[in-house]
N, C-alpha and C positions, 0 to 999 in steps of 0.2 A: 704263547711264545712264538719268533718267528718261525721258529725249526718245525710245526704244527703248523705254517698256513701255508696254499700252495705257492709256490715262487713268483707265478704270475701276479699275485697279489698284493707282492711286493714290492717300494721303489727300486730304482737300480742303488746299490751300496758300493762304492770305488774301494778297492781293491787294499788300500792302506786304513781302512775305516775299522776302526777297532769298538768293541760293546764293552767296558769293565762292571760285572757284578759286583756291587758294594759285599766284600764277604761278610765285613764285620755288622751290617745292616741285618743277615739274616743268623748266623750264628757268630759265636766267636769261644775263645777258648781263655779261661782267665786264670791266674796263676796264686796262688796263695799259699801259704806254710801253715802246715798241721805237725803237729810238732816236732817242728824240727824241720821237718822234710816238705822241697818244695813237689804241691802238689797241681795237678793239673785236672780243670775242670769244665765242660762242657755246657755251655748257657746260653739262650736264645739271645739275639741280633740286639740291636738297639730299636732296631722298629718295633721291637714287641715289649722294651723295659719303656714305660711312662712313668715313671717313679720321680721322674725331675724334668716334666714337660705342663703344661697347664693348657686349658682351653679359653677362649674367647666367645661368648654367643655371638651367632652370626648376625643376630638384631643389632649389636653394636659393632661392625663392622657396616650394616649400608645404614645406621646413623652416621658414622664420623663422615661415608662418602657420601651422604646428600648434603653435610652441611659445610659450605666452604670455610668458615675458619678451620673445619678440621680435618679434613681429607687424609690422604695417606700419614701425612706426620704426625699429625692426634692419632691416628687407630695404633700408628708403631709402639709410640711413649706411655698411651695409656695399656696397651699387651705389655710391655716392660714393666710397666709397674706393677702391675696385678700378678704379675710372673711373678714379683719380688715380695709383694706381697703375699701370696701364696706358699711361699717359703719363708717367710718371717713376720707375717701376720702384721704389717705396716715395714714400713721398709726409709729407714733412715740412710740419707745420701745427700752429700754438698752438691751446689752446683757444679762444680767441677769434675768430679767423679761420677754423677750423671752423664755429663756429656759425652765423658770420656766414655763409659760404657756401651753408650748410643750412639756415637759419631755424629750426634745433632750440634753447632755450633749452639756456643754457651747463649748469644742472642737469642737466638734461633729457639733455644730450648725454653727461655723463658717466656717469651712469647706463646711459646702452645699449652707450656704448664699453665699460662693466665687465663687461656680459652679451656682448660680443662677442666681447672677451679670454678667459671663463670659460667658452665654448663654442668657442674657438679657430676662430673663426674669423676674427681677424685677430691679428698677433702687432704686438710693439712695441718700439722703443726706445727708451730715456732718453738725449736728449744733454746731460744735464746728471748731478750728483750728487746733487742734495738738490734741495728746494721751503721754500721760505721766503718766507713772506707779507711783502710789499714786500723784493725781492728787486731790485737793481741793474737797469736793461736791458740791461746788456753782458752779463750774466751770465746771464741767459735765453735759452733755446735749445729750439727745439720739438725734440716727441718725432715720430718715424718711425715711419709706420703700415705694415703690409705683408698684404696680404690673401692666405688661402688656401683654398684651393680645397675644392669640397664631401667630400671623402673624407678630409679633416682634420677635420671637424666633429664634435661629441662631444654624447653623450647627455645628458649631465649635465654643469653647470658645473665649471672645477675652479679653484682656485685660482693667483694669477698671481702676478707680481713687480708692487709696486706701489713709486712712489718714495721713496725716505726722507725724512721731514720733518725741518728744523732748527728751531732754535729763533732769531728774530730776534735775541735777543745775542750766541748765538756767532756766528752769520755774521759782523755787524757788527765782532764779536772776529779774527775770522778776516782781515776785509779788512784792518782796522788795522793788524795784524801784517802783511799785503800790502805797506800802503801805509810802511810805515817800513824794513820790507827794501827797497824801492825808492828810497827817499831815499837809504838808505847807501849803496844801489849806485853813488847818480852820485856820479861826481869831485869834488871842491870845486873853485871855482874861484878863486885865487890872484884877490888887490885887486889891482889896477894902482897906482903910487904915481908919480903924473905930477905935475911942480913946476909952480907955478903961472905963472908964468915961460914957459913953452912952451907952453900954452895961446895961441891966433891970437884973443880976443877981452879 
């Protein structure tokens, strides 16, 4: 602490210079109901709860920084993913809400998840069959990312499964024929033929 060293050993500190100790870093006090009654309870900082933090080996942080496709933005997306993974054991997310979570531009973002596929170090699912620009919402389904571990990682890129593209007329072709096998499928339903006569108005 600086209050422990001599003052000569000190830079000068201007006079409006403020130090805030993070309180809740080192204790904090959290609130909860036992029956009934709210009760008050003393528990160490967040520096000391790792219950929803994960680690990265440092062997895969100076792999992403010696190899330029992946520098700072591969080591970021691939910690994010293993985060997420880590807490959902594969981690389902569209590109959109990817991005969104990482602040990586949705270009941007696809381009490092290619170089991270192509140095294996994350593998992927397709929960879908094809990609078809304006593509229904029911019919959209994110793909599954699953991260793996540094002694899976590869010298050189290699090439991956990428999704198959449709063409918007046959989709649209494809639902139609969906959508008219489901009409035949239901029952007809038989007119009622009720005499006017028995009708109550």
């Amino acid at each position: 602490m600086a209050s422990e060293l001599d003052k000569d050993l000190l830079p000068p500190i201007p006079k409006m210079f403020f130090l805030k100790r993070p309180m809740k870093a080192f204790e904090r006090t959290m609130l909860h109901i036992e029956d009934g009654v709210a009760v008050e309870q003393d528990m160490l900082g967040t520096f000391f709860d790792v219950s929803n933090t994960h680690s990265v080996d440092f062997d895969i942080f100076t792999y992403c920084m010696a190899n330029k496709d992946l520098g700072v933005v591969g080591f970021y997306l691939y910690s994010w993913l293993k985060h997420k993974n880590d807490l959902f054991d594969g981690y389902d997310v569209p590109l959109s809400s990817l991005s969104a979570e990482t602040g990586i531009a949705r270009r941007t973002l696809i381009k490092y998840l290619d170089f991270l596929k192509g140095y294996n170090m994350i593998e992927h699912q397709f929960n879908q069959e094809y990609f078809v620009v304006g593509m229904f919402d029911k019919d959209r389904k994110a793909t599954t990312y699953y991260t793996n571990g540094y002694s899976s990682f590869l010298d050189k890129p290699v090439p991956f499964e990428k999704m198959e593209v449709m063409k918007r007329e046959e989709y649209l072709a494809i639902k139609k024929q969906e959508r008219e096998a489901f009409e035949k499928s239901i029952p007809s339903i038989p007119m009622a033929d009720i005499d006017i006569a028995q009708l109550p108005y």
